[in-house]
VOGU-3710 file (C-alpha; in Angstrom, 3 decimals, decimal comma):
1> xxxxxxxxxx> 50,079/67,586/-5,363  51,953/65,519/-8,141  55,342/64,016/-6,699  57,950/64,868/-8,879  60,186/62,383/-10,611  64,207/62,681/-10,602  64,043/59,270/-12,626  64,156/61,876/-16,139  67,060/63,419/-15,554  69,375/60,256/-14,303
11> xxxxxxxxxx> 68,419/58,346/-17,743  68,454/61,410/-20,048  71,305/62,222/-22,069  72,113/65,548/-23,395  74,382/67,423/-25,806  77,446/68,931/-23,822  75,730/72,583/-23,934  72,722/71,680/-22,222  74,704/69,164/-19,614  74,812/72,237/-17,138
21> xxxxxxxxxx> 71,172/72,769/-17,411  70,089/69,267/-17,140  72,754/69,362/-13,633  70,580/72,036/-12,654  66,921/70,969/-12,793  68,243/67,263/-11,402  69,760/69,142/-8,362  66,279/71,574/-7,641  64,193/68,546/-7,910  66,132/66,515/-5,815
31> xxxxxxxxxx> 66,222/69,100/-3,139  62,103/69,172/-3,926  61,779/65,416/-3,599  64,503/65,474/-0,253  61,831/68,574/1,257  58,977/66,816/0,467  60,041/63,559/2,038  58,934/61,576/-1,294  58,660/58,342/-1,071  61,563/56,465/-2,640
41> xxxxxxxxxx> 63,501/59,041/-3,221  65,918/58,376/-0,758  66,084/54,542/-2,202  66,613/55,887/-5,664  69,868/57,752/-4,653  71,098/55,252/-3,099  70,858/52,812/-5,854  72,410/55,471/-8,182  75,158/56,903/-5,821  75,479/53,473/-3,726
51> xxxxxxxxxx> 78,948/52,378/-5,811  80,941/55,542/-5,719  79,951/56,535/-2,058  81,223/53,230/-1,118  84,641/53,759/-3,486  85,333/57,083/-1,766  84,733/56,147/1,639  87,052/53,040/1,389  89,701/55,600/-0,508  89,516/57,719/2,471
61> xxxxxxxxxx> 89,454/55,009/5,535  91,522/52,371/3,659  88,867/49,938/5,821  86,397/48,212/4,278  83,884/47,555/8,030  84,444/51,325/8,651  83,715/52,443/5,180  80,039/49,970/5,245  79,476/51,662/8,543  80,031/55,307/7,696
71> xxxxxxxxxx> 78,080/54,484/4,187  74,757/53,432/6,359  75,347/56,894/8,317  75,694/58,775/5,311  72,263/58,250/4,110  71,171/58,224/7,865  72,063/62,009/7,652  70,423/62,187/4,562  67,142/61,491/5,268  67,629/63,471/8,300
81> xxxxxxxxxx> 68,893/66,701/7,201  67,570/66,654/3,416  65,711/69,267/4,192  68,902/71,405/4,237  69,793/70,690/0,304  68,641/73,513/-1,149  69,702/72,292/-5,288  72,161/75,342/-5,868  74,907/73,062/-6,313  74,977/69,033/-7,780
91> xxxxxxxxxx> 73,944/66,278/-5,277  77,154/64,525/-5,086  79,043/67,569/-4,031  76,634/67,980/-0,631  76,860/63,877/-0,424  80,742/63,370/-0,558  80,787/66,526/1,882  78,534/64,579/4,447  80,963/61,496/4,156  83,936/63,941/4,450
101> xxxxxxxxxx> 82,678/65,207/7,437  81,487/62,084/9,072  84,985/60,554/8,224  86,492/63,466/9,902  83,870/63,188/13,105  85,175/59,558/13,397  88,795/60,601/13,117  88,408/63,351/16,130  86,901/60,107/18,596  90,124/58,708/17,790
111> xxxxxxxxxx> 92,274/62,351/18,964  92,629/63,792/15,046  91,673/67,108/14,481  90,955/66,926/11,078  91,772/64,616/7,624  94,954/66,973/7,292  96,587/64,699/10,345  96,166/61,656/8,162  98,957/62,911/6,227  101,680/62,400/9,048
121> xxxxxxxxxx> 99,492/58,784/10,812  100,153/56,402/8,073  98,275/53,751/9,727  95,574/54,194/7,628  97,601/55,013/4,592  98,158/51,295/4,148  97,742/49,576/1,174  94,621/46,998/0,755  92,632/45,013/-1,759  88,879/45,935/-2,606
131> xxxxxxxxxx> 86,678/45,724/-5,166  83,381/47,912/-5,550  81,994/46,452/-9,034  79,550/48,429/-10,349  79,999/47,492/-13,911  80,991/50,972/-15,050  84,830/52,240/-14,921  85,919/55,561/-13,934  87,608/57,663/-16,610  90,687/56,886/-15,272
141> xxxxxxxxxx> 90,306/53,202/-15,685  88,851/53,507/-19,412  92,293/54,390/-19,762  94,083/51,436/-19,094  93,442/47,328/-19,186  92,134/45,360/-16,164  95,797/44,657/-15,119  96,218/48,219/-15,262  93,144/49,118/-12,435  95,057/46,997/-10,455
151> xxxxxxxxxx> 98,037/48,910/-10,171  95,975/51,965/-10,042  94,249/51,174/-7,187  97,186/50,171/-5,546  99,351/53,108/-5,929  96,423/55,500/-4,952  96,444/53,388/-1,685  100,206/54,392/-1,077  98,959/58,067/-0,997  98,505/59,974/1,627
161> xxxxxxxxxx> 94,895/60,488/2,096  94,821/63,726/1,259  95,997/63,293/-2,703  94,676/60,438/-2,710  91,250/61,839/-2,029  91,746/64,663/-4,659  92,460/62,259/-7,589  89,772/60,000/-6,517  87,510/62,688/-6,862  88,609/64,193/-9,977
171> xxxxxxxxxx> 89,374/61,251/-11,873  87,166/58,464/-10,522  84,041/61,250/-9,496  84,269/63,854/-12,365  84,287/66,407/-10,191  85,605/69,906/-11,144  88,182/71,684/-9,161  85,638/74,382/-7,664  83,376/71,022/-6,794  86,470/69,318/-5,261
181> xxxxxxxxxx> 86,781/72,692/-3,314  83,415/73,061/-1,981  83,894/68,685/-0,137  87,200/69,335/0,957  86,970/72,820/2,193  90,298/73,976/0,355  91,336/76,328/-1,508  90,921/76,261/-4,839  95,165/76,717/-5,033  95,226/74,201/-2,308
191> xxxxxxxxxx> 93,007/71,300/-4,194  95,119/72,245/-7,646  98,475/71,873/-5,805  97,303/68,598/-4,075  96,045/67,583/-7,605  99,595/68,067/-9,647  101,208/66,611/-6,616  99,103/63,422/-6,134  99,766/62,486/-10,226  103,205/63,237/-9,509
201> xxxxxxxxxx> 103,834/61,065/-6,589  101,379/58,373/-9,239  103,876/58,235/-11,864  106,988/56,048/-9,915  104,309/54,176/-7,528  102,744/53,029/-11,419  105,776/52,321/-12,813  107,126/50,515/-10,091  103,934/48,089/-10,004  104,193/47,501/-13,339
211> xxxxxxx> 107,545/46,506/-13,282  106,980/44,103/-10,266  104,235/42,341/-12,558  106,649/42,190/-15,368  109,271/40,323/-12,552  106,352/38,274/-11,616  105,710/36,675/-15,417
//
């Protein structure tokens, strides 16, 4: 039987109407390929989902060794359980869920119940430099200059992980709320409230890098 290709639908572009479809049919043949055990299917996400994986994981351990570490386990897991993708909802969503999870597996060998204890450790909430260049910017860096990434980056890294983890998945993943939901395991209230809290606490953190930059000249 004919392998199926997923190669169409990463390279296709399509009006906004048909951009749920296209989701669709990507998703149900990746869950074909991921049953079938094609071959190079599992290298093809990775070179497509490689960068942001990385991104998130390092937003949510604020450790660059972990974050490599966890990233090999997520696709361990992946071509483990692939099986278990059945294409009802978009890849990404089940692939940031397995690096939730595995984040918070790693945090309960250290005593941590969950991510939601993050929020009172700040050990991890530190902030650090990183770079993950992948040559394309998130929407929320299309919005600003080079300079400006900077002090994004650094004033997500003063979140706690839990906002921080919201906006980087709404602003840097394009995820929608109900997708945001589904990885975290919130509420839909509960992601929405993290959400308008998170660019909240953004606004001073911003302004305040800015205006040690300015001091700096």
């Amino acid at each position: 039987m004919k392998a199926i290709s997923i190669q169409p639908f990463f390279s296709r572009s399509a009006p906004s109407v048909a951009i749920d479809e296209q989701a669709r049919q990507e998703s149900l043949a990746v869950a074909h390929g991921l049953k079938r055990r094609e071959a190079g299917l599992i290298d093809e996400l990775i070179i497509r989902y490689q960068h942001r994986l990385l991104r998130y994981l390092l937003f949510l351990t604020s450790n660059r060794e972990l974050a490599e570490d966890l990233f090999q386990d997520v696709w361990m897991r992946v071509l483990v359980r692939g099986a278990q993708f059945n294409g009802q909802a978009r890849f990404e969503t089940w692939l940031f869920t397995i690096a939730r999870n595995l984040v918070i597996d790693h945090r309960r060998k250290r005593t941590m119940a969950s991510l939601d204890e993050l929020v009172e450790c700040g050990e991890d909430d530190r902030p650090m430099s990183f770079e993950v260049a992948d040559g394309k910017p998130s929407p929320l860096e299309c919005l600003s200059s080079l300079e400006d990434r900077e002090h994004i980056a650094a004033a997500l890294l003063e979140l706690d992980t839990l906002h921080r983890e919201v906006l980087v998945l709404r602003f840097h993943e394009e995820m929608s709320l109900e997708e945001i939901a589904k990885v975290t395991r919130a509420p839909l209230s509960t992601v929405k409230s993290r959400l308008y809290r998170g660019l909240a606490m953004m606004k001073p953190r911003l302004e305040r890098c800015r205006a040690e930059a300015q001091e700096a000249v």
